[in-house]
mmCIF file as gemmi writes it, N, C-alpha and C atoms, coordinates in Angstrom:
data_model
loop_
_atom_site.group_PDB
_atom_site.id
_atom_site.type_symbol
_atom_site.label_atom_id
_atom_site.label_alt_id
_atom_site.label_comp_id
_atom_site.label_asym_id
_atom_site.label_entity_id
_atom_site.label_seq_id
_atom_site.pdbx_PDB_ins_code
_atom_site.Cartn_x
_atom_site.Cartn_y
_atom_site.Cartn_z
_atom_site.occupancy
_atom_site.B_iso_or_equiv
_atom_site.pdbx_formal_charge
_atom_site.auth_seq_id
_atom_site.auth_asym_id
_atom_site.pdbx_PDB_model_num
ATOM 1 N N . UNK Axp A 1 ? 214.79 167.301 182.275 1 0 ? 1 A 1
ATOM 2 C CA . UNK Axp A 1 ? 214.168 168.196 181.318 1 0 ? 1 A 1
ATOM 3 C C . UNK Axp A 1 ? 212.781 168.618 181.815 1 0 ? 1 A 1
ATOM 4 N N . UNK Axp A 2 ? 212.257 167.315 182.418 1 0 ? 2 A 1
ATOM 5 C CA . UNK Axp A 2 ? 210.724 167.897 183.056 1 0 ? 2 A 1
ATOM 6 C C . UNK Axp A 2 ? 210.571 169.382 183.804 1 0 ? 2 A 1
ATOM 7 N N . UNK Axp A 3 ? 211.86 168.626 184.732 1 0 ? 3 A 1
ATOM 8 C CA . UNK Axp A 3 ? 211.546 170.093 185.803 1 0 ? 3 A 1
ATOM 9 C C . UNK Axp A 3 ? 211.92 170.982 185.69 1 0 ? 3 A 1
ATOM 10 N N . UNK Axp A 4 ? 213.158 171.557 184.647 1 0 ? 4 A 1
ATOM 11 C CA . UNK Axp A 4 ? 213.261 172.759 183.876 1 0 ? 4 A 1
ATOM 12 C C . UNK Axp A 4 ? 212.33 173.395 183.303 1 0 ? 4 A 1
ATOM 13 N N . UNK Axp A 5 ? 211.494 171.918 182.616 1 0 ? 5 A 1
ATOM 14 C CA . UNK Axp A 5 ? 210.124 173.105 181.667 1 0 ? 5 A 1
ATOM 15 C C . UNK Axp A 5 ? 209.491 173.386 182.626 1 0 ? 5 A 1
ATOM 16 N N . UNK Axp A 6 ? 209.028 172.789 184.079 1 0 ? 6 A 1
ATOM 17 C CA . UNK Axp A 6 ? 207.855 173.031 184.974 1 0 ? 6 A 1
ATOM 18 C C . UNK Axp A 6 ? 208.515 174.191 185.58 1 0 ? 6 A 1
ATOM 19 N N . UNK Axp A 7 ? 209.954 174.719 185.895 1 0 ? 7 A 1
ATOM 20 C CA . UNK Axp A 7 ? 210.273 176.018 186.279 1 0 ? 7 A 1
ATOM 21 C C . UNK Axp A 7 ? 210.133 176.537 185.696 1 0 ? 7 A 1
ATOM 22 N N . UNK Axp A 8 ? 210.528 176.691 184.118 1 0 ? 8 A 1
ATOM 23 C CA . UNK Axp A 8 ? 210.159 177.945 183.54 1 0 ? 8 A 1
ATOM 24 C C . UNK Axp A 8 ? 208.311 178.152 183.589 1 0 ? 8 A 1
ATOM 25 N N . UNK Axp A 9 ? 207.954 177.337 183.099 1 0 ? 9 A 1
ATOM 26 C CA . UNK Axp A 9 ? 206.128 177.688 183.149 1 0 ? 9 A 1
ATOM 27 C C . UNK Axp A 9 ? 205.828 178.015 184.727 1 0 ? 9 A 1
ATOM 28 N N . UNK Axp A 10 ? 206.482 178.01 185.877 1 0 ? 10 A 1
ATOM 29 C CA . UNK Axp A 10 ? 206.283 178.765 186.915 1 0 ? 10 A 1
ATOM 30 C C . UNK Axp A 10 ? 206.616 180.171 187.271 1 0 ? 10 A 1
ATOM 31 N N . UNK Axp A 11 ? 208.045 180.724 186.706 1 0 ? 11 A 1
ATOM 32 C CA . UNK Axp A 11 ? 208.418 181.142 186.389 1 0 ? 11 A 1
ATOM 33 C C . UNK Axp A 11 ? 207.648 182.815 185.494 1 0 ? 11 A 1
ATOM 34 N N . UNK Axp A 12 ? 207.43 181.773 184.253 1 0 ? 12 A 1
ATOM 35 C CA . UNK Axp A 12 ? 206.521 182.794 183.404 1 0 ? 12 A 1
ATOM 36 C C . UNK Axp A 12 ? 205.103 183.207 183.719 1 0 ? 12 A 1
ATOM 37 N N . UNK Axp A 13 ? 204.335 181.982 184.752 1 0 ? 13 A 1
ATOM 38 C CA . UNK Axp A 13 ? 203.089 182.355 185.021 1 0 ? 13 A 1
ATOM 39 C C . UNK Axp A 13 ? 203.448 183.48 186.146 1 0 ? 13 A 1
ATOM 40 N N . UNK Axp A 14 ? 204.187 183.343 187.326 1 0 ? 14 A 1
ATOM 41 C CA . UNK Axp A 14 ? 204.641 184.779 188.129 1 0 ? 14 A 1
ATOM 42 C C . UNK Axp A 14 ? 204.603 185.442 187.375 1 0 ? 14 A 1
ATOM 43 N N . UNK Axp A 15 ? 205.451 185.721 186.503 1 0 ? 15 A 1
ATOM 44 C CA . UNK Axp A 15 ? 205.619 186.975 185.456 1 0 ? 15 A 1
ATOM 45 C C . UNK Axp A 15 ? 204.526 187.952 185.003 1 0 ? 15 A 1
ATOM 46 N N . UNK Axp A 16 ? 204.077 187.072 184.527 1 0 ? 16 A 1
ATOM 47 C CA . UNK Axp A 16 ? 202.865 187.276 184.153 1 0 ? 16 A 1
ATOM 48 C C . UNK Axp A 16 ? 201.695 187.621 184.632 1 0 ? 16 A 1
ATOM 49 N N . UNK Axp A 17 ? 201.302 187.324 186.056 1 0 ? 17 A 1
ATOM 50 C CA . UNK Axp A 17 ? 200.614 187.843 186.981 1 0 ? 17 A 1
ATOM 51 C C . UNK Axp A 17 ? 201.032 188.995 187.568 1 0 ? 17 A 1
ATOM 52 N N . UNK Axp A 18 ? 202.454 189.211 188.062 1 0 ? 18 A 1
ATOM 53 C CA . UNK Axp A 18 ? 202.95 190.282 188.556 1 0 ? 18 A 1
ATOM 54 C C . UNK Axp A 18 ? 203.191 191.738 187.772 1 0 ? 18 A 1
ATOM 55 N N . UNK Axp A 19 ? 202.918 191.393 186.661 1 0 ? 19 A 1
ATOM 56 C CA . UNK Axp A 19 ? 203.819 192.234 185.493 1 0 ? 19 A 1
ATOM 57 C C . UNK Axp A 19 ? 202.932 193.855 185.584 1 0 ? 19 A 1
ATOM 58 N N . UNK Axp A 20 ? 201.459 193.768 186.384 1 0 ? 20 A 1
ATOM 59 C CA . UNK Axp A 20 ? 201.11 194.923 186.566 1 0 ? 20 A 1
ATOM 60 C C . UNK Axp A 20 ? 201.764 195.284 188.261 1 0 ? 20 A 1
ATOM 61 N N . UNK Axp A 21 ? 201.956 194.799 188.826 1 0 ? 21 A 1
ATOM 62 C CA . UNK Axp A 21 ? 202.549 194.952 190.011 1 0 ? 21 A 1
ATOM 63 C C . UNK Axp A 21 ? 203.924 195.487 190.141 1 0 ? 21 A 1
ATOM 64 N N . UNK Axp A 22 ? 204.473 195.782 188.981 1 0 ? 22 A 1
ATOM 65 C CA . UNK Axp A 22 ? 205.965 196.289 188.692 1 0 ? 22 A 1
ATOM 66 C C . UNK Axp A 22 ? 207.076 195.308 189.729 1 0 ? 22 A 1
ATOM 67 N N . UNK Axp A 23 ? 206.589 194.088 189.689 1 0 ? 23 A 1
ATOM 68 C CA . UNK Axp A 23 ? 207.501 193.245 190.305 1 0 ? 23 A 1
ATOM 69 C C . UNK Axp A 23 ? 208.125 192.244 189.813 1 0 ? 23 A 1
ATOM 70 N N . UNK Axp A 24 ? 209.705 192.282 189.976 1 0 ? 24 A 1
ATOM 71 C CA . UNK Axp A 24 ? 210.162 190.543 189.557 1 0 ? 24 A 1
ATOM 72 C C . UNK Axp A 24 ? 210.131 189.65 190.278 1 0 ? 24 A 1
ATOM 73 N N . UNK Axp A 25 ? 210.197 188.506 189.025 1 0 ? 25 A 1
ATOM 74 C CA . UNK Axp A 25 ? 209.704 187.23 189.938 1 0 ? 25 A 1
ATOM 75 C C . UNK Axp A 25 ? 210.548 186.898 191.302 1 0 ? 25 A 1
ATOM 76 N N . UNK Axp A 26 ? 211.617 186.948 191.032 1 0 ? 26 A 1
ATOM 77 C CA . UNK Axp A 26 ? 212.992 187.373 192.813 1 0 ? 26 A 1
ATOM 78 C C . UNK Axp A 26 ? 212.024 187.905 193.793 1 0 ? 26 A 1
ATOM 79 N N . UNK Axp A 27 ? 211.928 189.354 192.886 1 0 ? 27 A 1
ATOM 80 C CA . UNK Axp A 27 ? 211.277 189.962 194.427 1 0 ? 27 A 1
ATOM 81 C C . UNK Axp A 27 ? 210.246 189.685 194.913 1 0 ? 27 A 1
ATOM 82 N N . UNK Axp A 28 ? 209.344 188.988 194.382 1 0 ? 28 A 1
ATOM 83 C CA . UNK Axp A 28 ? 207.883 188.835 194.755 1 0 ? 28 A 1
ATOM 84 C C . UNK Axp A 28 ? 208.214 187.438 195.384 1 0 ? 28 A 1
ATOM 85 N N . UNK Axp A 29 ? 209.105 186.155 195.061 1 0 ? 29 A 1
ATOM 86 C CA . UNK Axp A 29 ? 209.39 185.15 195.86 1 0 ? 29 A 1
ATOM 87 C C . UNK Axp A 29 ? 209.872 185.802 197.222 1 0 ? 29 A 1
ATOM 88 N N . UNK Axp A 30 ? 211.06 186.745 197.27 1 0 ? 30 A 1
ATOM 89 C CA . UNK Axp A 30 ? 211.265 187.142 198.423 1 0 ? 30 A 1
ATOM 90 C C . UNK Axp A 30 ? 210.517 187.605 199.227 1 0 ? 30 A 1
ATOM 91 N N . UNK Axp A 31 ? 209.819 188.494 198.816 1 0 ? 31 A 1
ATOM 92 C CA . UNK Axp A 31 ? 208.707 188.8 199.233 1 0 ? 31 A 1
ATOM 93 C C . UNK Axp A 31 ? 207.728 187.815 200.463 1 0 ? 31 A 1
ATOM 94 N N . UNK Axp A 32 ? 207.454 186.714 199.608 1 0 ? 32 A 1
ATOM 95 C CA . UNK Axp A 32 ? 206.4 185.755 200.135 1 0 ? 32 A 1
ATOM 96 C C . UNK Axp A 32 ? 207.253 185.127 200.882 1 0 ? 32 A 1
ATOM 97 N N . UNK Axp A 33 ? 208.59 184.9 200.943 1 0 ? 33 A 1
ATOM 98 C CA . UNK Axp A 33 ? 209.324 184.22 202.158 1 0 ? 33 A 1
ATOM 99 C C . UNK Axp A 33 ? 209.579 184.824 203.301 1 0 ? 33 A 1
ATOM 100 N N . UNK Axp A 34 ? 209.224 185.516 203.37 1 0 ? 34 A 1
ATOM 101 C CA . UNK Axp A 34 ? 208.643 186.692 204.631 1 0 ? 34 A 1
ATOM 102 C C . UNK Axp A 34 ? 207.74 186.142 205.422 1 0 ? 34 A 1
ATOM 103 N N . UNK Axp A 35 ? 206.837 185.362 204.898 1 0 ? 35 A 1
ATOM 104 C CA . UNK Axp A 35 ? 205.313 185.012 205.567 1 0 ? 35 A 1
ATOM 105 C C . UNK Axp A 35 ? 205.882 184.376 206.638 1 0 ? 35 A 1
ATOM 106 N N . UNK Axp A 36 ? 204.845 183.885 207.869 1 0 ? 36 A 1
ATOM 107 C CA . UNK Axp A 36 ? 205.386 183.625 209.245 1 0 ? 36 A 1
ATOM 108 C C . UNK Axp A 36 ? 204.052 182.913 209.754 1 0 ? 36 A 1
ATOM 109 N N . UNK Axp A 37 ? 204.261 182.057 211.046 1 0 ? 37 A 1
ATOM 110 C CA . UNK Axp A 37 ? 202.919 181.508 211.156 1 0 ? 37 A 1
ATOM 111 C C . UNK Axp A 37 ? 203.283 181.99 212.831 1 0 ? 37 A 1
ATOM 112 N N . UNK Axp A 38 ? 202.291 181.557 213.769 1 0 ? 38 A 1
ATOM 113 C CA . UNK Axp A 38 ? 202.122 181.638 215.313 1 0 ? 38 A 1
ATOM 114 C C . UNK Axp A 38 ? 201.878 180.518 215.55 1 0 ? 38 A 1
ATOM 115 N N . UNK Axp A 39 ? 202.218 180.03 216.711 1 0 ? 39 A 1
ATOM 116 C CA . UNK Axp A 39 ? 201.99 178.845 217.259 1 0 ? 39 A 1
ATOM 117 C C . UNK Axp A 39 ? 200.762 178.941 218.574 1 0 ? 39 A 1
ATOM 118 N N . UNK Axp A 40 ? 200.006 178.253 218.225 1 0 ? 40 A 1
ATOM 119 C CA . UNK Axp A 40 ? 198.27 177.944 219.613 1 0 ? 40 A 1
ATOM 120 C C . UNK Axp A 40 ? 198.529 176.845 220.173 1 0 ? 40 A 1
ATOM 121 N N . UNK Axp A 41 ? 198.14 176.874 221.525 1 0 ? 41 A 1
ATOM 122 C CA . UNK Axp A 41 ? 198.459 176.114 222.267 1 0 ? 41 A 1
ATOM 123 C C . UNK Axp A 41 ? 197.004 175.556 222.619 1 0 ? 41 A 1
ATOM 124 N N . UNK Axp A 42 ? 196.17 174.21 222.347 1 0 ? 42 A 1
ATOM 125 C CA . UNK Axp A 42 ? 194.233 174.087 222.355 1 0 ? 42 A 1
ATOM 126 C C . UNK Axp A 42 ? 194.284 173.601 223.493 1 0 ? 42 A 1
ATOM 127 N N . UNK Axp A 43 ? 193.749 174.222 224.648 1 0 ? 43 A 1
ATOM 128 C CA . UNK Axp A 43 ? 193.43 173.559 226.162 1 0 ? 43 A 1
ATOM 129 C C . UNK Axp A 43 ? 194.689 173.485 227.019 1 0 ? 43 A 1
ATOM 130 N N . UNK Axp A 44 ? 195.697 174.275 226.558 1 0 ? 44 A 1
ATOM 131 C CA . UNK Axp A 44 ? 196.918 174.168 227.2 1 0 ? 44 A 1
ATOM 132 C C . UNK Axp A 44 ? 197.851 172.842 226.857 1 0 ? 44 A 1
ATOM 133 N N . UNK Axp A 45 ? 197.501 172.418 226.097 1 0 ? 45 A 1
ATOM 134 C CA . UNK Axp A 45 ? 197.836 170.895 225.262 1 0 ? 45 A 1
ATOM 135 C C . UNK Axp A 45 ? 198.688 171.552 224.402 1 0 ? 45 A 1
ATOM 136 N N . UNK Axp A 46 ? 200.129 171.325 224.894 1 0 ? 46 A 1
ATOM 137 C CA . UNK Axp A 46 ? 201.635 171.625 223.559 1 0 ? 46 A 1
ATOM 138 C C . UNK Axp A 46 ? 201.979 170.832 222.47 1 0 ? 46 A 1
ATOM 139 N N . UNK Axp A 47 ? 201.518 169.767 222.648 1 0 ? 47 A 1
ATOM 140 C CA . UNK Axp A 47 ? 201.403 168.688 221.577 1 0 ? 47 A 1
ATOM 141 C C . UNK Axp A 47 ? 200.404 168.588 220.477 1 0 ? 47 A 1
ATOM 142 N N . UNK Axp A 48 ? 199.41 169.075 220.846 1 0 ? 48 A 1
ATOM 143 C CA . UNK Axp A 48 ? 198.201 169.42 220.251 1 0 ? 48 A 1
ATOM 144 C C . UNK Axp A 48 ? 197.416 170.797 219.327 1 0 ? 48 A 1
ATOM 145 N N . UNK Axp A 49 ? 198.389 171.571 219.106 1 0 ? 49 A 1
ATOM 146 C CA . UNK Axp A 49 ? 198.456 172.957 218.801 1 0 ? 49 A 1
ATOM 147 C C . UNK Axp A 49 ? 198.223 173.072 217.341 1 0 ? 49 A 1
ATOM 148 N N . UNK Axp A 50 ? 198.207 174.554 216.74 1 0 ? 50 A 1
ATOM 149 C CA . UNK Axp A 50 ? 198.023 174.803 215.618 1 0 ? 50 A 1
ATOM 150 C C . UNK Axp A 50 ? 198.635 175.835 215.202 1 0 ? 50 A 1
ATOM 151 N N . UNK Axp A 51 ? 198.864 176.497 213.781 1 0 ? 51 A 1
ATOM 152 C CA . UNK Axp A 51 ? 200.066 177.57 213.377 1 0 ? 51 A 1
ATOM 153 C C . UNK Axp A 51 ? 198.646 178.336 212.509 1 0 ? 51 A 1
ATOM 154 N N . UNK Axp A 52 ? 198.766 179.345 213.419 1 0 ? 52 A 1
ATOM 155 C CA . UNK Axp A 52 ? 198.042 180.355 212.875 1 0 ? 52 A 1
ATOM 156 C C . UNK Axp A 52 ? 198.496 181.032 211.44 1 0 ? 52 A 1
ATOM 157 N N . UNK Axp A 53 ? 197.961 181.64 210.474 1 0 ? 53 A 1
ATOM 158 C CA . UNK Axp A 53 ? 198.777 182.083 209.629 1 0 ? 53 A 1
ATOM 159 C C . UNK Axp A 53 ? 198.036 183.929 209.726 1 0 ? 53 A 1
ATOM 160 N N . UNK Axp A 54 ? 198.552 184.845 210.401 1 0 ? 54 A 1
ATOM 161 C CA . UNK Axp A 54 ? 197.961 186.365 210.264 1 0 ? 54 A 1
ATOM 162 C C . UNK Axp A 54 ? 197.803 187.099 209.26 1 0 ? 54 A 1
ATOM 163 N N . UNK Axp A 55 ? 197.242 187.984 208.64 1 0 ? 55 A 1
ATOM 164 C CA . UNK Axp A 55 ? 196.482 188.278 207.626 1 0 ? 55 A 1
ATOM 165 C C . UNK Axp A 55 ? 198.019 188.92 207.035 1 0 ? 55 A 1
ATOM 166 N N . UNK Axp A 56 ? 197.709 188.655 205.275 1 0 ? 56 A 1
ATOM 167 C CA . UNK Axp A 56 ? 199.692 189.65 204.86 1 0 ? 56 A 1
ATOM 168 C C . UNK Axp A 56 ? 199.357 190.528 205.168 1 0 ? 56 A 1
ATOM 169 N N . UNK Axp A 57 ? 200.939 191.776 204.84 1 0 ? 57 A 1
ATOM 170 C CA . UNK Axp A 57 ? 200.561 192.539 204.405 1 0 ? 57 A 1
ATOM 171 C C . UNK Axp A 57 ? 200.453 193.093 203.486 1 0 ? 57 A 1
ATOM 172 N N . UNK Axp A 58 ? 199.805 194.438 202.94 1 0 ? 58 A 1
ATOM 173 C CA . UNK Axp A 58 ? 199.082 194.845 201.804 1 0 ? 58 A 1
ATOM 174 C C . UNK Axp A 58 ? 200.149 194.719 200.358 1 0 ? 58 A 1
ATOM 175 N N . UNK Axp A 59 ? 201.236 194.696 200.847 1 0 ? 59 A 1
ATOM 176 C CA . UNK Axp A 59 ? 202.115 194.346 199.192 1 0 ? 59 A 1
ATOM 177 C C . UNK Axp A 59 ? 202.047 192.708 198.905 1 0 ? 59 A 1
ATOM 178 N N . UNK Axp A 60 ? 201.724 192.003 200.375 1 0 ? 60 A 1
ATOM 179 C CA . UNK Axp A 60 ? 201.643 190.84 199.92 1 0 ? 60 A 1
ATOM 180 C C . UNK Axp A 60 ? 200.283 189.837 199.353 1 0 ? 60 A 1
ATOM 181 N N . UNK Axp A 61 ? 199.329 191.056 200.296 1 0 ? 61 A 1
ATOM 182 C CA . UNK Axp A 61 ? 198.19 190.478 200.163 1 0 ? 61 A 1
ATOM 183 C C . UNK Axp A 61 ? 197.765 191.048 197.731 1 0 ? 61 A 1
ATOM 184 N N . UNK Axp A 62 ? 198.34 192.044 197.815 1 0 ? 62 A 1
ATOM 185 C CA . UNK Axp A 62 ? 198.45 192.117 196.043 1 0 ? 62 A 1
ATOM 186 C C . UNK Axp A 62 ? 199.311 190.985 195.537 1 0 ? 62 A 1
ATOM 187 N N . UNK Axp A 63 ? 200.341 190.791 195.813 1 0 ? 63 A 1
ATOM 188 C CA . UNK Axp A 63 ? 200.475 189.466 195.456 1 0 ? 63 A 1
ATOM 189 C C . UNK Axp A 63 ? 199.811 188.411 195.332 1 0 ? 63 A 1
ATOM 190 N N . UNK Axp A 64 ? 199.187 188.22 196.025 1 0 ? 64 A 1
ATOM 191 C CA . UNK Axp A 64 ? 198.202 187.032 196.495 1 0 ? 64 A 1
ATOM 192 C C . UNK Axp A 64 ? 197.575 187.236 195.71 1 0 ? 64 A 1
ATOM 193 N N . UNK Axp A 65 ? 196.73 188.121 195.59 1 0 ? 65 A 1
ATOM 194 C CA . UNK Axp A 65 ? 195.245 188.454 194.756 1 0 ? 65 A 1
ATOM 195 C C . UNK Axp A 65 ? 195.915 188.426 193.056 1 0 ? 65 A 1
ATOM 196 N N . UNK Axp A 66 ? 197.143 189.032 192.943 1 0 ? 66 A 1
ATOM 197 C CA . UNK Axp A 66 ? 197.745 188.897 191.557 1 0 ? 66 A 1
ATOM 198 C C . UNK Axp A 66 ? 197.225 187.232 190.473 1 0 ? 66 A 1
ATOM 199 N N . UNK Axp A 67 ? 197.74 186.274 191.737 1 0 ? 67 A 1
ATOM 200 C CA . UNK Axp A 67 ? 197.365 184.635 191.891 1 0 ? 67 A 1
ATOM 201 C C . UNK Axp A 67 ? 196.355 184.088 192.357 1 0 ? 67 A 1
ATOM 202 N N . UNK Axp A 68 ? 195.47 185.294 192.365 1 0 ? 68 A 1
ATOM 203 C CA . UNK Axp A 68 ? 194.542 184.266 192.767 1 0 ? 68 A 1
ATOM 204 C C . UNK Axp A 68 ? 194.625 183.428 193.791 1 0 ? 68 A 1
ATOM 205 N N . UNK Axp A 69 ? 195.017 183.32 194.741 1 0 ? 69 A 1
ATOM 206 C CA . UNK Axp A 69 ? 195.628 182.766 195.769 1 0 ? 69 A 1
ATOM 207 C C . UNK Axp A 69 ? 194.765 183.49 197.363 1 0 ? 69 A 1
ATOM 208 N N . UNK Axp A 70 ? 194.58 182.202 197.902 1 0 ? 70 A 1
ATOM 209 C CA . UNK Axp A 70 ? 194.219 182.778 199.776 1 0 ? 70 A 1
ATOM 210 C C . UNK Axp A 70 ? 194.868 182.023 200.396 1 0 ? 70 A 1
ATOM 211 N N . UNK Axp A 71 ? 195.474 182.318 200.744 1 0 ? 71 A 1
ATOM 212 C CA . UNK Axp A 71 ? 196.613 181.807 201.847 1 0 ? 71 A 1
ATOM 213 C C . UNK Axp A 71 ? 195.494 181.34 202.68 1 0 ? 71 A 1
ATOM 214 N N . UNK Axp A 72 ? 196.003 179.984 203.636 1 0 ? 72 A 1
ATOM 215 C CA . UNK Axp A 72 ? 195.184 179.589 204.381 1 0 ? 72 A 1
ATOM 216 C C . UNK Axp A 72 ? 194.949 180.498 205.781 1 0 ? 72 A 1
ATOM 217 N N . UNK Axp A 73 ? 194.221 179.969 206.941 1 0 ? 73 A 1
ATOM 218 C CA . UNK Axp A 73 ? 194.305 180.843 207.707 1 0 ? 73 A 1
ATOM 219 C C . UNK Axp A 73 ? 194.821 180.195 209.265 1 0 ? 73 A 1
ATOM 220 N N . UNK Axp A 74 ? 194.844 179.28 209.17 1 0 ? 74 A 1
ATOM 221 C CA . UNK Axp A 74 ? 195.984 177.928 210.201 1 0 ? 74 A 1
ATOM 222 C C . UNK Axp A 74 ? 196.202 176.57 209.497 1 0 ? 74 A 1
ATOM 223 N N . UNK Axp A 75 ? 197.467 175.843 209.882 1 0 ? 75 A 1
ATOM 224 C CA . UNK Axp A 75 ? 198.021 175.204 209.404 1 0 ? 75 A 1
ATOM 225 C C . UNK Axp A 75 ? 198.529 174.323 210.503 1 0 ? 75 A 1
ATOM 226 N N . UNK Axp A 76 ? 198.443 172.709 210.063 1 0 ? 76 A 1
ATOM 227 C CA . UNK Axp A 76 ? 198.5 172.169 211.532 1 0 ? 76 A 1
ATOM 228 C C . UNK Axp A 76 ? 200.541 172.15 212.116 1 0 ? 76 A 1
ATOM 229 N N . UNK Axp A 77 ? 200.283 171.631 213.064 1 0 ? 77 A 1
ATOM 230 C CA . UNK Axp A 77 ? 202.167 171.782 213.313 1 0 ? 77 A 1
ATOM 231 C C . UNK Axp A 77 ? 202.933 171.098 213.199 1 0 ? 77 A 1
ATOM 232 N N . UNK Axp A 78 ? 203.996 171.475 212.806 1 0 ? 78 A 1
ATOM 233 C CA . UNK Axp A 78 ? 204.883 170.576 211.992 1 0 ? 78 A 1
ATOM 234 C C . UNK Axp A 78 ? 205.281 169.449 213.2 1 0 ? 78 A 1
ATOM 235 N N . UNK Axp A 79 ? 204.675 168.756 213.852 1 0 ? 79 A 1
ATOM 236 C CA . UNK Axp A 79 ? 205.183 167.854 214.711 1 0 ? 79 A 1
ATOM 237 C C . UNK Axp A 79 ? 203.981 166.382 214.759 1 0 ? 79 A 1
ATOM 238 N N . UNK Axp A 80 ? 203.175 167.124 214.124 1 0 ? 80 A 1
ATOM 239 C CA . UNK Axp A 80 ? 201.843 166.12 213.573 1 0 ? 80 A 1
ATOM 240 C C . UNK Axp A 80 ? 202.014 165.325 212.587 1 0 ? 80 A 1
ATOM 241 N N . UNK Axp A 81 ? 200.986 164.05 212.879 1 0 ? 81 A 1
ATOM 242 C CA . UNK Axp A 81 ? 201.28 163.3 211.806 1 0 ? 81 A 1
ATOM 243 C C . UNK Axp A 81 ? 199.798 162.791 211.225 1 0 ? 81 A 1
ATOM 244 N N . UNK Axp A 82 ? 199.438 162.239 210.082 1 0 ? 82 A 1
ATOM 245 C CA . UNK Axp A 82 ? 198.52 161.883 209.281 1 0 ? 82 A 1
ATOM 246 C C . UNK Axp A 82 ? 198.389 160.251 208.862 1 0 ? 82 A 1
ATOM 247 N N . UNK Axp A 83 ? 197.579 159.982 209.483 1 0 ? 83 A 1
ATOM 248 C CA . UNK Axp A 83 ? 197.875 158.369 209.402 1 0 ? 83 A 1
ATOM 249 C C . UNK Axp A 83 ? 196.686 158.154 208.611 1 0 ? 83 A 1
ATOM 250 N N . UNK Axp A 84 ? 196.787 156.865 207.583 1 0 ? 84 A 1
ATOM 251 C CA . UNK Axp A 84 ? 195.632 156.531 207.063 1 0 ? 84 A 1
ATOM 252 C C . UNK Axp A 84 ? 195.113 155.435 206.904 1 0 ? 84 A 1
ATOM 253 N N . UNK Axp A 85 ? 194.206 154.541 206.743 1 0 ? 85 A 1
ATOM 254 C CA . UNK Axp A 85 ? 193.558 153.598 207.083 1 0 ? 85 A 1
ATOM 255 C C . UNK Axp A 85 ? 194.225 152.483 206.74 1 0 ? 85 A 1
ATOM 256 N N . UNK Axp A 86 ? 195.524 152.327 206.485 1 0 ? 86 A 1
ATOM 257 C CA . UNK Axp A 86 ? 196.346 151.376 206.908 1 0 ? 86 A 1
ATOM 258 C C . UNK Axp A 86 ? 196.953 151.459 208.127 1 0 ? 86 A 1
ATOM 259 N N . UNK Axp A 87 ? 197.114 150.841 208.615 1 0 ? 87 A 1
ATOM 260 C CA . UNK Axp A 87 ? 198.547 150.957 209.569 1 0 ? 87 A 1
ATOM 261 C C . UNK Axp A 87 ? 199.937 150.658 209.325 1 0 ? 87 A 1
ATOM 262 N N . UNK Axp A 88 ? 200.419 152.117 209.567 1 0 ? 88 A 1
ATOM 263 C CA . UNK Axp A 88 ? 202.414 152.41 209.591 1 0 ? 88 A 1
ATOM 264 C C . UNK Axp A 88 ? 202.855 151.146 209.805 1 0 ? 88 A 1
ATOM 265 N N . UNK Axp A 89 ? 203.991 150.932 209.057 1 0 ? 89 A 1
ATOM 266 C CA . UNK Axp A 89 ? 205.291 149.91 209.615 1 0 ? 89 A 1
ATOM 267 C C . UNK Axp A 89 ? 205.238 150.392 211.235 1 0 ? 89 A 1
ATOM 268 N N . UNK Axp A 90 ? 206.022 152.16 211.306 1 0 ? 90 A 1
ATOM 269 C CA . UNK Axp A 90 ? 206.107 151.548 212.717 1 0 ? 90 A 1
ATOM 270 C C . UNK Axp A 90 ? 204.996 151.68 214.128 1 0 ? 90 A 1
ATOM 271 N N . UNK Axp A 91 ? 203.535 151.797 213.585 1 0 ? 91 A 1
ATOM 272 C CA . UNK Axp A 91 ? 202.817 151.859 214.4 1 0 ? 91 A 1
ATOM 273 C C . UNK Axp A 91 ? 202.244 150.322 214.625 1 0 ? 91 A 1
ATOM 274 N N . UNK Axp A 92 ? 202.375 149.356 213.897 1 0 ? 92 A 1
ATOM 275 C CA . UNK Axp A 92 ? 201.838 147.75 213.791 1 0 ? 92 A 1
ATOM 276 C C . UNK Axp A 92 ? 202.409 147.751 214.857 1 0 ? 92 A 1
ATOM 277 N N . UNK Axp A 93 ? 202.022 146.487 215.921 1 0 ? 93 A 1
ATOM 278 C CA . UNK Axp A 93 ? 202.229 145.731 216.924 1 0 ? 93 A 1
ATOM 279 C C . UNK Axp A 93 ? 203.255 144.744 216.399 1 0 ? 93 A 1
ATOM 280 N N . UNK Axp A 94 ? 204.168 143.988 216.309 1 0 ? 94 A 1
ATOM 281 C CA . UNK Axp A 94 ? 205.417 143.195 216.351 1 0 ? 94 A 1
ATOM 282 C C . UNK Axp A 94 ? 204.605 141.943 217.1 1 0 ? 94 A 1
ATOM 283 N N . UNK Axp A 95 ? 204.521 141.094 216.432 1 0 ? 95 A 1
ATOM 284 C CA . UNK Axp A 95 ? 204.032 139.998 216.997 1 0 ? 95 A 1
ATOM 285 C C . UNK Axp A 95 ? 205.468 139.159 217.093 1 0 ? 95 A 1
């Protein structure tokens, strides 16, 4: 039941933002699944890279602004990882 109500209140807030944009909520999701990133390569290091994200374009960037929304402008790569001041199961040493 939760996540039905949390779709519809997602749902209706699109709506609702878009509704001067003469767009439905479909098309304006489709829309944004369009977006695309680039891949950087830092010092020639392939392991080490970053996903650019290039500026939308102008139907998307109204979208955006509809939400209030700024898309970031790089994003790290999906092959990275985030470790935090514990140490991983599998990064511990095995005594």
């Amino acid at each position: 039941v939760f996540v039905v109500m949390l779709a519809y209140l997602i749902r209706r807030k699109l709506a609702d933002a878009w509704r001067d944009l003469d767009v439905t909520v479909e098309e304006g999701l489709k829309k944004l699944s369009t977006l695309c990133a680039m891949e950087h390569e830092i010092n020639g290091n392939q392991t080490g890279g970053m996903l650019s994200v290039p500026q939308p374009r102008p139907s998307l960037a109204r979208l955006f602004s509809a939400l209030t929304i700024t898309p970031p402008s790089a994003l790290p790569r999906r092959t990275g990882h985030v470790d935090s001041r514990r140490k991983l199961p599998s990064r511990r040493k095995s005594k």
